[in-house]
Structure formats: structure tokens, C-alpha cells
C-alpha positions as protocol buffer text, in pm:
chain_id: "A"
residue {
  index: 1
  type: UNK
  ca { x: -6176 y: -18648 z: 4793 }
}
residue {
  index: 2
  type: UNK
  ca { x: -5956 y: -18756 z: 5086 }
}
residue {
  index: 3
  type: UNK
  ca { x: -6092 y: -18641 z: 5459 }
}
residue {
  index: 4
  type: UNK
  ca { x: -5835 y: -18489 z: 5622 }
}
residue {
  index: 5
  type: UNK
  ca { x: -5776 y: -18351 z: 5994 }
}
residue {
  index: 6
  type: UNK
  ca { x: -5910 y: -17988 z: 5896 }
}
residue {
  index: 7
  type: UNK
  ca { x: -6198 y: -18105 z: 5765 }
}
residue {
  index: 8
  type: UNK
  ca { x: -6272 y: -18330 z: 6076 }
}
residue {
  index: 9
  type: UNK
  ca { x: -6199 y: -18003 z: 6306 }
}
residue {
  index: 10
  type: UNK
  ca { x: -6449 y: -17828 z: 6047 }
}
residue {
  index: 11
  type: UNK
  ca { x: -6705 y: -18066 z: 6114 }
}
residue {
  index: 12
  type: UNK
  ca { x: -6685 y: -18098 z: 6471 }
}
residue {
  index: 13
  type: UNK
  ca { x: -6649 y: -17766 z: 6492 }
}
residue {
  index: 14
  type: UNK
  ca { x: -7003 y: -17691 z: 6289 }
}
residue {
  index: 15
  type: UNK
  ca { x: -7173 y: -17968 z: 6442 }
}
residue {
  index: 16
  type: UNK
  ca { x: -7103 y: -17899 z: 6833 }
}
residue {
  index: 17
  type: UNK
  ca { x: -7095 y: -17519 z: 6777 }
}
residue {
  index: 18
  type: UNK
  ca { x: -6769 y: -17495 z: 6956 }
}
residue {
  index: 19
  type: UNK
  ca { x: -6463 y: -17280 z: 6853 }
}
residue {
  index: 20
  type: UNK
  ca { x: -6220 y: -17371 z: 6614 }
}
residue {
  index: 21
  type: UNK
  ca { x: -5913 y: -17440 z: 6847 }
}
residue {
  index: 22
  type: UNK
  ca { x: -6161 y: -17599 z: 7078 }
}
residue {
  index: 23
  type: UNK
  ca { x: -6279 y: -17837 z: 6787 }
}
residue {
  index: 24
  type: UNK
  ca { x: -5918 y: -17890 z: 6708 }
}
residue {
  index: 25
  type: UNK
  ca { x: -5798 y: -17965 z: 7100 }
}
residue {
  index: 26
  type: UNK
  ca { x: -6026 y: -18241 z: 7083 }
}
residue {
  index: 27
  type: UNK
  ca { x: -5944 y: -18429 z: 6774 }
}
residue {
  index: 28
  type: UNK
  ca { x: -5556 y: -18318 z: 6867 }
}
residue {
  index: 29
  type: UNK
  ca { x: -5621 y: -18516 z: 7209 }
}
residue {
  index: 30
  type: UNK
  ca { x: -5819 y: -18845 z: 6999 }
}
residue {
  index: 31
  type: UNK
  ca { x: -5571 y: -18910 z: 6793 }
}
residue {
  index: 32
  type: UNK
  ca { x: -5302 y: -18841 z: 7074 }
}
residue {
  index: 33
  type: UNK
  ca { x: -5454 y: -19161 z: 7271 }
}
residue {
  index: 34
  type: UNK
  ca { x: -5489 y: -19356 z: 6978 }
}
residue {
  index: 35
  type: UNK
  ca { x: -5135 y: -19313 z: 6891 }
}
residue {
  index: 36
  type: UNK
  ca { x: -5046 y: -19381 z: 7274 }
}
residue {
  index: 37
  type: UNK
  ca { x: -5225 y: -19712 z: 7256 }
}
residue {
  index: 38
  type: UNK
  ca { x: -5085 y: -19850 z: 6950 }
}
residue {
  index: 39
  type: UNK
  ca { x: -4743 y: -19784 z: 7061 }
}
residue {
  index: 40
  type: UNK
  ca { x: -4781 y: -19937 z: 7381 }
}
residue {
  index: 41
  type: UNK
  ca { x: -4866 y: -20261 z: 7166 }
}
residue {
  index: 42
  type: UNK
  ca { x: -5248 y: -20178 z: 7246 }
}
residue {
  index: 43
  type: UNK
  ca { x: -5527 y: -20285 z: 6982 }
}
residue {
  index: 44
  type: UNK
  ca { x: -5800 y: -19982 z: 6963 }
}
residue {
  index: 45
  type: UNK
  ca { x: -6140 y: -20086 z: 6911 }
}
residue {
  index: 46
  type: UNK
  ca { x: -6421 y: -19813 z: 6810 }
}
residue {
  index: 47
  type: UNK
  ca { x: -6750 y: -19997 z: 6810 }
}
residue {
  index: 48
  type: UNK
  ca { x: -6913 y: -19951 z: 6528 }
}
residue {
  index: 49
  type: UNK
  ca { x: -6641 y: -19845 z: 6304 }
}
residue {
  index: 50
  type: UNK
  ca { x: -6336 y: -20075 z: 6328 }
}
residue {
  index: 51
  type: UNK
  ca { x: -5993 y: -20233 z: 6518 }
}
residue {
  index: 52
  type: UNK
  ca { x: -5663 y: -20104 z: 6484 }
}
residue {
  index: 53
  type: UNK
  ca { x: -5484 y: -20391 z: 6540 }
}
residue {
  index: 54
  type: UNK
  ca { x: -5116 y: -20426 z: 6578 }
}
residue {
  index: 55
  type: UNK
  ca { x: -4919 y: -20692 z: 6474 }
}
residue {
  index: 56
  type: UNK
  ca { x: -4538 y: -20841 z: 6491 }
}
residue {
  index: 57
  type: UNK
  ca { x: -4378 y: -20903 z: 6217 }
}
residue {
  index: 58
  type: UNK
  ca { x: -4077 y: -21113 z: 6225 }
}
residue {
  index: 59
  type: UNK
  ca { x: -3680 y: -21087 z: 6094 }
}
residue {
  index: 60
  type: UNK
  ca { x: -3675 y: -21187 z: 5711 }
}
residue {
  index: 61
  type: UNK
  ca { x: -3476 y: -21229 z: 5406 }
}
residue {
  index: 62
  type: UNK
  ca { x: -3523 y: -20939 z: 5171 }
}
residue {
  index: 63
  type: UNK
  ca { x: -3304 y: -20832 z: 4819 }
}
residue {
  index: 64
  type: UNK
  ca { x: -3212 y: -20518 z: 4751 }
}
residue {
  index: 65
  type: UNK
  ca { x: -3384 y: -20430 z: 4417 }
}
residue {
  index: 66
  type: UNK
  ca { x: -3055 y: -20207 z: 4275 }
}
residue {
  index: 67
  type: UNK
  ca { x: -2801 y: -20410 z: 4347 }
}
residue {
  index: 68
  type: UNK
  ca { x: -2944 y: -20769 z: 4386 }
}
residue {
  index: 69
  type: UNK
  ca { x: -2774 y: -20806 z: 4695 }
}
residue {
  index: 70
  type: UNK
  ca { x: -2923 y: -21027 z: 5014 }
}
residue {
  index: 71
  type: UNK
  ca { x: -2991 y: -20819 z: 5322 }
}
residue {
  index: 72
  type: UNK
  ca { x: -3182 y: -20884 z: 5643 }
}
residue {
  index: 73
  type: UNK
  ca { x: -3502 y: -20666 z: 5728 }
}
residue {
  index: 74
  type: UNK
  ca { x: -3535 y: -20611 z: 6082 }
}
residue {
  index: 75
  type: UNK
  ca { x: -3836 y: -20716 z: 6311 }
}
residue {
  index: 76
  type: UNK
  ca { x: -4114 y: -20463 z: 6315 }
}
residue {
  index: 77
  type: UNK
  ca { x: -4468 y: -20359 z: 6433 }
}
residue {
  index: 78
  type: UNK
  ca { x: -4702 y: -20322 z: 6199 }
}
residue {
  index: 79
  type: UNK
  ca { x: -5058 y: -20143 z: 6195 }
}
residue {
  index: 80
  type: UNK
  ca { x: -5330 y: -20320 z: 6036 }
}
residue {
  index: 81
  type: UNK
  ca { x: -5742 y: -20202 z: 6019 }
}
residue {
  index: 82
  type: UNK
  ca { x: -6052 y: -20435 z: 6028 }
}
residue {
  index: 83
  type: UNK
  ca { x: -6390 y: -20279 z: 5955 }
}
residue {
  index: 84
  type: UNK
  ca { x: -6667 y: -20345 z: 6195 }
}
residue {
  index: 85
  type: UNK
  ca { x: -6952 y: -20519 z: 6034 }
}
residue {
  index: 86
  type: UNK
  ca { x: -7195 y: -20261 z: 6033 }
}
residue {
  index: 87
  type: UNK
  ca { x: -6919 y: -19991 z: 5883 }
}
residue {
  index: 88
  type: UNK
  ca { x: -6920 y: -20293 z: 5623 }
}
residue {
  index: 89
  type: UNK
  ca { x: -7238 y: -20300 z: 5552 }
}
residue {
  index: 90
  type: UNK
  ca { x: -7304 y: -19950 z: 5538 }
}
residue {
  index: 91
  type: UNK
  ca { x: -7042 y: -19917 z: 5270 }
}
residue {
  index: 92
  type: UNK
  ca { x: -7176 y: -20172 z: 5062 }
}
residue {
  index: 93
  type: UNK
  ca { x: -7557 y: -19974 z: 5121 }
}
residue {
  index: 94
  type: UNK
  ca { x: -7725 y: -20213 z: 5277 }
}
residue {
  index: 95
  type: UNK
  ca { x: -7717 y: -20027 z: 5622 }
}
């Protein structure tokens, strides 16, 4: 099963006691400044969990699969995710 954004409001939500849109402000306004940081270049660390890191990724040579053609693929940012240790080790049940 895939977590998605309802069931983090749910959970919130159930856990805190708080209302529904209330629950949902505040995961609304979490991801908002996560998604601020990263585009401002920003890595975003959450202790215990992980690092959003963001990365460069320079001009290359590419081929267009259909028509075998050579083409150029542009310079871009990338988003890349490294697990905290303990996160790590919890998934692998030894935490």
C-alpha cells in the first residue's frame, strides 16, 4: 500500500485530535517549505529520517529512441533522497 497525503492528514488528524482542515493546513504548509527549499537549491535535512538533496546535472548527449537521431538534453536539477541511519536500520529491524 502506498501512503499518500490523505492518509498523512488522517493520521495527524487522529493522533493530535485536531480537525480535518486543521490536520490538512499543516501538512499543506510542510510540504509547502520543503518544496520552497529545494527550489531555492536548498538540501532539507529531517533528523532521523533522511536528506533531500539536490543536485546539478550537467548538458549531455542523448538519442532519441524513435528516430535514432542525436539531440542535446538540457542542464537540470535533480532531487535525490539519502536515508538517515537509524531510518536504515529500522527498516532492516534492527532498530
Amino acid at each position: 500500500m502506498t501512503l499518500t497525503k490523505a492518509h498523512i492528514i488522517g493520521s495527524i488528524q487522529s493522533q493530535f485530535d485536531i480537525s480535518r482542515p486543521e490536520s490538512s493546513r499543516l501538512v499543506e504548509s510542510l510540504l509547502e517549505t520543503i518544496k520552497a527549499t529545494l527550489v531555492n537549491g536548498e538540501d532539507v535535512l529531517i533528523s532521523g529520517f533522511g536528506k533531500f538533496i539536490v543536485k546539478g546535472k550537467a548538458a549531455r548527449r542523448g538519442r532519441n529512441p524513435q528516430t535514432c537521431g542525436d539531440l542535446t538534453l538540457e542542464p537540470r536539477r535533480v532531487i535525490t533522497f539519502k536515508c538517515s541511519a537509524r531510518l536504515r536500520e529500522k527498516i532492516n529491524g534492527r532498530g
